[in-house]
C-alpha positions in Angstrom: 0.0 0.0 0.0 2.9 2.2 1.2 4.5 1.9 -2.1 1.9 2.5 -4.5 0.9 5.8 -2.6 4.7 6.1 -3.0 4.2 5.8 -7.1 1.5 8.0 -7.0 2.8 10.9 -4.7 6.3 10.6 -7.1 4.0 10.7 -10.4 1.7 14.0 -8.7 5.3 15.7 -7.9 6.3 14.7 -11.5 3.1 16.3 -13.0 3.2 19.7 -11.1 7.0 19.6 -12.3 6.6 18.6 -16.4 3.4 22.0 -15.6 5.6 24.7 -14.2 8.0 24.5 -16.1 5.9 25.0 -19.1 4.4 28.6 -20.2 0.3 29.0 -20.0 0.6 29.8 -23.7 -2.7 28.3 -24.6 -5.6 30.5 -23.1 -9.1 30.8 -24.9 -9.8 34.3 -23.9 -6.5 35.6 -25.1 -7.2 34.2 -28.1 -10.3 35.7 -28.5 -8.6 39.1 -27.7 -5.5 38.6 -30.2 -8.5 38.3 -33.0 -9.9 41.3 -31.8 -6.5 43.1 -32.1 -6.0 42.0 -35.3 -9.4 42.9 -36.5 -8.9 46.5 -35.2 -5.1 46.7 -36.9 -7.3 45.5 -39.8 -9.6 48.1 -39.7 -6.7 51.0 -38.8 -5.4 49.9 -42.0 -8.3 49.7 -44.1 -9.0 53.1 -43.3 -6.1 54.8 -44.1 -5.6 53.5 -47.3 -9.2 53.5 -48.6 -11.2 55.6 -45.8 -13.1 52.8 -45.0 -12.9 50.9 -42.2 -14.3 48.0 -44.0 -11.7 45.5 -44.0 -13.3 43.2 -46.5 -13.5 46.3 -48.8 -9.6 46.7 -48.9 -9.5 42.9 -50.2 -11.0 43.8 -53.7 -8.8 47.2 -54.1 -5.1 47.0 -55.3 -2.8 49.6 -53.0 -1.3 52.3 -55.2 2.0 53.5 -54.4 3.0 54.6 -50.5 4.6 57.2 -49.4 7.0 57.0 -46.9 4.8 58.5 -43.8 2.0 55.7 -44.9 4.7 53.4 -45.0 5.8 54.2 -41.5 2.1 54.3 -40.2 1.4 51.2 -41.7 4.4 49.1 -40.0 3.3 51.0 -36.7 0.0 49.6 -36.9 1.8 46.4 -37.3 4.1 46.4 -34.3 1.2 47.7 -31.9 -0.7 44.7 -32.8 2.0 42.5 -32.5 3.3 44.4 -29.1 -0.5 44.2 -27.8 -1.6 40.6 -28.8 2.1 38.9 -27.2 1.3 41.2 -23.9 -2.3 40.3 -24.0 -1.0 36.3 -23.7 1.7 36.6 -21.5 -0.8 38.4 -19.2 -3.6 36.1 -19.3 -1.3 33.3 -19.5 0.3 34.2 -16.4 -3.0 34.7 -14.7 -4.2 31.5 -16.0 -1.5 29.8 -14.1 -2.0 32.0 -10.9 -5.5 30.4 -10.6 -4.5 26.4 -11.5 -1.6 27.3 -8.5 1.1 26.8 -11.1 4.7 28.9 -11.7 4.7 31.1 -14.6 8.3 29.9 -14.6 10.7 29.8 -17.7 12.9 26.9 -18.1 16.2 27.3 -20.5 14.6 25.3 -23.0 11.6 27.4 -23.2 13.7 30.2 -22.6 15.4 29.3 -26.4 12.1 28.7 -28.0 10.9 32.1 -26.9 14.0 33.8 -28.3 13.4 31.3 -31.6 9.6 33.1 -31.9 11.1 36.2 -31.4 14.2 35.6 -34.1 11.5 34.2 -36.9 9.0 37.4 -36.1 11.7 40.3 -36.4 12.9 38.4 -39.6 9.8 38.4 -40.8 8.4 41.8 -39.6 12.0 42.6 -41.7 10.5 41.0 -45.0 7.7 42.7 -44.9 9.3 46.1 -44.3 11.6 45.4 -47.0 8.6 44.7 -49.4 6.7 47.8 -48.3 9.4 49.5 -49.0 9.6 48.2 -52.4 6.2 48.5 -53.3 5.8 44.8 -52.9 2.0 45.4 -51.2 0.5 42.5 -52.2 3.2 39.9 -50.6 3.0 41.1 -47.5 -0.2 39.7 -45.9 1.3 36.0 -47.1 4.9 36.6 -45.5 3.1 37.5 -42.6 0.8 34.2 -42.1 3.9 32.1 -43.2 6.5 33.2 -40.4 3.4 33.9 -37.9 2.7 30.2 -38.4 6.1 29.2 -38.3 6.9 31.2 -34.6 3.5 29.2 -33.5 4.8 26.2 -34.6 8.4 26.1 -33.1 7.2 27.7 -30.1 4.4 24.6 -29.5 6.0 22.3 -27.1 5.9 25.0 -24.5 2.5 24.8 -24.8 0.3 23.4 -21.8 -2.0 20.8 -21.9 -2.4 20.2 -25.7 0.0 21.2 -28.7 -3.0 22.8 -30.4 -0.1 25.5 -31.0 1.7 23.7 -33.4 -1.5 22.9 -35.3 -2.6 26.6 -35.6 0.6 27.2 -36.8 0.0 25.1 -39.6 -3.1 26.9 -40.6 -1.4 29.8 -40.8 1.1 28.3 -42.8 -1.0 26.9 -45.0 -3.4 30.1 -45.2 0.3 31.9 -46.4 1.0 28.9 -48.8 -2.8 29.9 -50.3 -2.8 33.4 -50.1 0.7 33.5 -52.3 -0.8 30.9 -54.5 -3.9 33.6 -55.2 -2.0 37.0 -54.4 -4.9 39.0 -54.7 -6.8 37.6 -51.8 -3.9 37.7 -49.4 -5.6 40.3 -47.6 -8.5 38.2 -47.3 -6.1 35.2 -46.2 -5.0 37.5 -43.3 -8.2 38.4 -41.7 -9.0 34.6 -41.8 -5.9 33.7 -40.5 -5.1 36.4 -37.8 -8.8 37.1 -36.8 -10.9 34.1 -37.6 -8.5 31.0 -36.9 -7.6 33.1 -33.9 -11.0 33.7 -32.9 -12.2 29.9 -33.5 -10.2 28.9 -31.5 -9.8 30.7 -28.4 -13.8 30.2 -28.4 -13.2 26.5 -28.6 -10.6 26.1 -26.1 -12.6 28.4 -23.6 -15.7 26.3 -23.8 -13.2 23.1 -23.8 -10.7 23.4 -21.2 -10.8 26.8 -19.4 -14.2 26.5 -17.9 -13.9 23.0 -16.6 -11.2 24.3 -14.3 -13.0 27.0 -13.0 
């Protein structure tokens, strides 16, 4: 008897170990939020290039040459999102853990993913700032699902509970691979990708997970 509540004290100490040392990276609501933050970058963008702030709108209108001011608007729209959406996880994430009685600790491993997510996103917010810059507009929304989804996926086995990470990654990756394939939709590709896959889901994983610990 002694021994089995042996086994199962060393496998509970185990468990709570494998758990902190892994980041809350999966969190419905922040999810939810991310899409809404991309939806209102969306928008921000929509609006000062056509004065609508009709996302869908901008889809069927090709961008006419920037100048460099739009240029620089444009890429801070960009980094606010990005800045916004990673702080909006972290935060919740690190809540999230709070409540389950969990350390929002970083091990070196996850330590080197995260600076791997960062690496892929500055090279890639660097793509698309070289593009703007040469009036490659209609590239831009694809190189941004295709290193968006590749940060996801390389940063997945961090991920608590389930690697549903790494599988959004891919759907970004494969929303990239589609909206290079059909260039003039890439806008379209982006608000599915940053807004609706986003938004899907964090719903799902709220309704799933998050509300069963509660």
């Amino acid at each position: 008897m002694k021994e089995q509540e042996i086994k199962e004290t060393l496998s509970d100490i185990r468990d709570m170990m494998e758990r902190s040392q892994k980041v809350m990276f999966l969190n419905g609501t922040s999810g939810i939020v991310v899409a809404v933050w991309a939806l209102l970058g969306a928008m921000a963008v929509s609006y000062l290039l056509s004065g609508s702030l009709n996302p869908i709108q901008r889809v069927w209108n090709p961008i006419h040459k920037l100048d460099i001011g739009t240029i620089a608007i444009v890429a801070s729209i960009c980094t606010v999102v990005f800045c916004a959406s990673f702080l909006t996880v972290w935060l919740m994430s690190k809540q999230r853990a709070k409540r389950m009685g969990i350390d929002f600790t970083l091990d070196t491993g996850a330590r080197r993913l995260l600076n791997s997510f960062f690496t892929i996103m500055v090279v890639g917010g660097l793509v698309c700032l070289t593009s703007l810059f040469n009036e490659l507009y209609i590239l831009i929304p694809d190189f941004m699902l295709l290193f968006y989804g590749l940060a996801l996926v390389v940063i997945s086995p961090i991920a608590y509970k389930i690697s549903v990470t790494k599988y959004i990654g891919y759907a970004e990756i494969l929303l990239g691979i589609a909206a290079l394939a059909i260039p003039s939709l890439g806008f379209l590709f982006w608000i599915i990708g940053f807004c609706g896959v986003n938004l899907i889901w964090g719903v799902w994983f709220h309704f799933v997970f998050e509300r069963k610990e509660r």
